[in-house]
N, C-alpha and C positions, 0 to 999 in steps of 0.2 A: 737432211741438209744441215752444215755446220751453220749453228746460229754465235758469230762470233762478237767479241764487245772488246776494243781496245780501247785503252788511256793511254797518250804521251801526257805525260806527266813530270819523268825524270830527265831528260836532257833536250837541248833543240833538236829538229831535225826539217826532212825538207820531206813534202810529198806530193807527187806527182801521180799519173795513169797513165800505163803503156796495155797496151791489148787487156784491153778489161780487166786489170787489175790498178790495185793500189798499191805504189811501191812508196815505200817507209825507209828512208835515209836518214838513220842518227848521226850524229857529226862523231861518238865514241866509239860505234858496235855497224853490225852487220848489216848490210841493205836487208828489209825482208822486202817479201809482196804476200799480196792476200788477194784474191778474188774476189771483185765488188759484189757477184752476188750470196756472198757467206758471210757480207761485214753487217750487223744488226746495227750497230752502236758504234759512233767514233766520239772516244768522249778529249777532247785539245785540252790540257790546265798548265800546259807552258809556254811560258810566254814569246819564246822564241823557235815555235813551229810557224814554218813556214808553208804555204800549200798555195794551189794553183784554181781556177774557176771550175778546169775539167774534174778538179778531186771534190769539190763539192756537185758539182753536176751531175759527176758519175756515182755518187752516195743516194742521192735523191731520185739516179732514174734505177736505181736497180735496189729500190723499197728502203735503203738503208737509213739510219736518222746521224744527223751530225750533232754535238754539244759542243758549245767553245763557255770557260771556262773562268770564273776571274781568279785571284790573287790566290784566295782561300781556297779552290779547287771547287768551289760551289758554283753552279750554272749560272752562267747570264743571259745564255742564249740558245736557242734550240733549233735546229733546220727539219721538217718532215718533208716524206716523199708527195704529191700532189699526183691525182689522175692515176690510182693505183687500181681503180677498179670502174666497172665499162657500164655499170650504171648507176655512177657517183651522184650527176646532177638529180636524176631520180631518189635515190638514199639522202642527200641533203635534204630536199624538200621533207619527203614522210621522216625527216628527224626532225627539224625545225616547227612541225605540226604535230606531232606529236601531241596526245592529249595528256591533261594532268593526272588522270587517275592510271593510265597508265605507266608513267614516268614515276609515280609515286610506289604500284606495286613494282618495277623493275629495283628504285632503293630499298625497297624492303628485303630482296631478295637478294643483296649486297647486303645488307645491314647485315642479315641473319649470316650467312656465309664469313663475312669479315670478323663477327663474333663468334663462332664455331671455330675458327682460324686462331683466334687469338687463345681460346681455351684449349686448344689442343696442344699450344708449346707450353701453356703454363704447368698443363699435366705432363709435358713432356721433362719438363725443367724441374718438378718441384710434386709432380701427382699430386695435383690437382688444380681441378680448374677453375677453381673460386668461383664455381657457381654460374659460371657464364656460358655454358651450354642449358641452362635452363634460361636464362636472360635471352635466348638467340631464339627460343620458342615464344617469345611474348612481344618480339616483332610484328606490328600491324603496319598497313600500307601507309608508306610514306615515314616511319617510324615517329610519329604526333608524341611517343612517350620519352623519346632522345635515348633508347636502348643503345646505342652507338657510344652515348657520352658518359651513359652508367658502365657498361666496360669499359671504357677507357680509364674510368675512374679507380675499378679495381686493378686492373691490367698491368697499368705501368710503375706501381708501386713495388708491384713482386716479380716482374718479371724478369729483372737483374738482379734479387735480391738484397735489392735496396732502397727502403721506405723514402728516404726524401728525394728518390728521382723526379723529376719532371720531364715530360715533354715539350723541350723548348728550342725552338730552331737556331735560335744565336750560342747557346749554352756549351761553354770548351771543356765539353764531357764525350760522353758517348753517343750523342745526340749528333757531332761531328759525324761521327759513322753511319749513322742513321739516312741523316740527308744527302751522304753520299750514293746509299745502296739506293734510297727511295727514287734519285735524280736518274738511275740507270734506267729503274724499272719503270719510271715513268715514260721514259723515253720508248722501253722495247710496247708498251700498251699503247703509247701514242702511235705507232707506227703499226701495231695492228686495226686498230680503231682505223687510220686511212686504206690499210691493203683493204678495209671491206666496205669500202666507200663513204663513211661517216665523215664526220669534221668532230676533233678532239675539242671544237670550241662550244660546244651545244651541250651542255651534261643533262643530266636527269632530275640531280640534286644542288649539286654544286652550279653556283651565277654568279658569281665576283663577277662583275665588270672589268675588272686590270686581271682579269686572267684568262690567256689564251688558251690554258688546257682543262677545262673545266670536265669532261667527257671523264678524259685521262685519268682525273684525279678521281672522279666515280670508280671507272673499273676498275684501279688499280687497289680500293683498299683492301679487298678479300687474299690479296694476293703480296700485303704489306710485313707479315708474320715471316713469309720468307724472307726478310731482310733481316727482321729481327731476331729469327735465331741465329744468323750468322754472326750478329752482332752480342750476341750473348755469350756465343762459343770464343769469340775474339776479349771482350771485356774478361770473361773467366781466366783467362792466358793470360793478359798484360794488364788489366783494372780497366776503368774511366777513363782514364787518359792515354789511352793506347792512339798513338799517332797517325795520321792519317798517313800513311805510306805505301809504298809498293807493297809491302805483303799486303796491310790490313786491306786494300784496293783490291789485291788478287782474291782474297777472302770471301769477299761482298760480288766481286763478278762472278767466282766461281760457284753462289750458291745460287746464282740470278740465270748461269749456262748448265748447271747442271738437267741430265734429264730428269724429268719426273712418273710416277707409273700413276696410271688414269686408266680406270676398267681393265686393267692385265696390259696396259700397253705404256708401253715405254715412249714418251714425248718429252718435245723442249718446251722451255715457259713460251714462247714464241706460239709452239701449237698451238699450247690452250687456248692463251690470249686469242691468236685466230680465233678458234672455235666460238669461244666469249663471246668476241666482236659481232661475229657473223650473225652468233643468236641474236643478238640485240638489234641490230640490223633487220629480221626478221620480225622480232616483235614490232619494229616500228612499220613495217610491212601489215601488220597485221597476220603473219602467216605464224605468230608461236606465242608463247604466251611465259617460257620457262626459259631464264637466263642461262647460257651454259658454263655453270661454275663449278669447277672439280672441289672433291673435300681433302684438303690438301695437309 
């Protein structure tokens, strides 16, 4: 199944539904259409798209996520699909009870994964992985030693190979790119978290109050290094300040639809995520005990 992700971005346009699809009217270029059930992600960041009740309606009942966008092209708002799966109200409950030493080994086994992830572009980037495949081994439940924030610690210094990077979401660096790929990928994990009947707002580790996707932002870190080497390959090309534009955009979605090989098979990020989802769903079933996270 095509798992597809568009941005309007660069000019107005108008969109409607005619026979299950989404037809896409620029005011400069071509009508296209796409079939609502192959659109994963519609991400709007201009300001003069137009659309209709049925183009959101028909995003939401046929699994898809929508993002509308502000000024900066960074999110303000996110639509998921709701009643994706037939025994939701069941999954809500055993996820909202969920107990804490469970939730606590399901982070560890993201913790461990997310830092195996991150040491693998470094070695892919630089051979070597500063160490951080042995820091993924020294994950205990709940990670009580912050193994998460000691990677990060080494991670982001060398990972563009430049010591005074930071990680900082405001920062008119590469960090722009960063928040753009992570805003995509949060989106496509948000929307598998509901196909398997969870709510993205119940997480494991993460509990902000002022945040609706707290699940989301759990599942998605193991799966966060895909972003980043897209954004490594892009910074290599143009520096820090490469623009957020149509290419660098196509860049970041193309490393987020690319397939992936998982046990001799060839999948979309979509699959895994399914897959992900579903295990976790089960652990809170009580029916598994082992997160399903490819090593990517």
């Amino acid at each position: 199944m095509t798992e597809r992700i568009i941005d309007l971005s660069t000019s107005p346009a108008r969109l409607r539904v005619r026979l299950e699809q989404l037809v896409i009217e620029p005011r400069d270029r071509d009508t296209v259409t796409v079939p609502l059930d192959e659109l994963a992600v519609l991400v709007v960041s201009h300001r003069r798209v137009i659309l209709t009740h049925a183009v959101l309606a028909g995003i939401a009942s046929h699994g898809g996520t929508f993002i509308a966008c502000d000024e900066k092209c960074m999110p303000a708002g996110m639509m998921l699909p709701l009643a994706q799966h037939h025994l939701q109200a069941e999954r809500f409950q055993q996820q909202a009870s969920a107990a804490l030493p469970t939730k606590k080994r399901v982070w560890q086994q993201i913790v461990r994964a997310k830092v195996r992830a991150q040491g693998r572009a470094l070695a892919e980037f630089h051979q070597d992985d500063y160490g951080l495949d042995g820091l993924a081994k020294k994950v205990r439940s709940g990670d009580p030693d912050n193994i998460e924030g000691q990677a990060s610690r080494r991670y982001w210094p060398v990972v563009f190979g430049d010591r005074g990077f930071r990680r900082e979401r405001d920062a008119e660096d590469q960090n722009r790119l960063l928040n753009y790929g992570y805003m995509v990928l949060r989106a496509q994990v948000s929307r598998a978290i509901c196909a398997a009947g969870l709510h993205p707002s119940l997480g494991v580790h993460h509990h902000n109050r002022y945040d609706a996707f707290c699940l989301s932002d759990d599942l998605m870190e193991p799966f966060r290094p895909m972003v980043d080497r897209a954004v490594v390959h892009l910074v290599y090309g143009k520096g820090p300040k490469t623009p957020l534009d149509k290419e660098a955009k196509a860049g970041l979605i193309g490393a987020l639809t690319a397939r992936l090989r998982i046990n001799d098979e060839s999948r979309t990020l979509f699959d895994v995520l399914t897959r992900t989802a579903a295990s976790l769903a089960a652990i809170f079933a009580g029916q598994g005990k082992r997160l399903a996270l490819p090593e990517l």
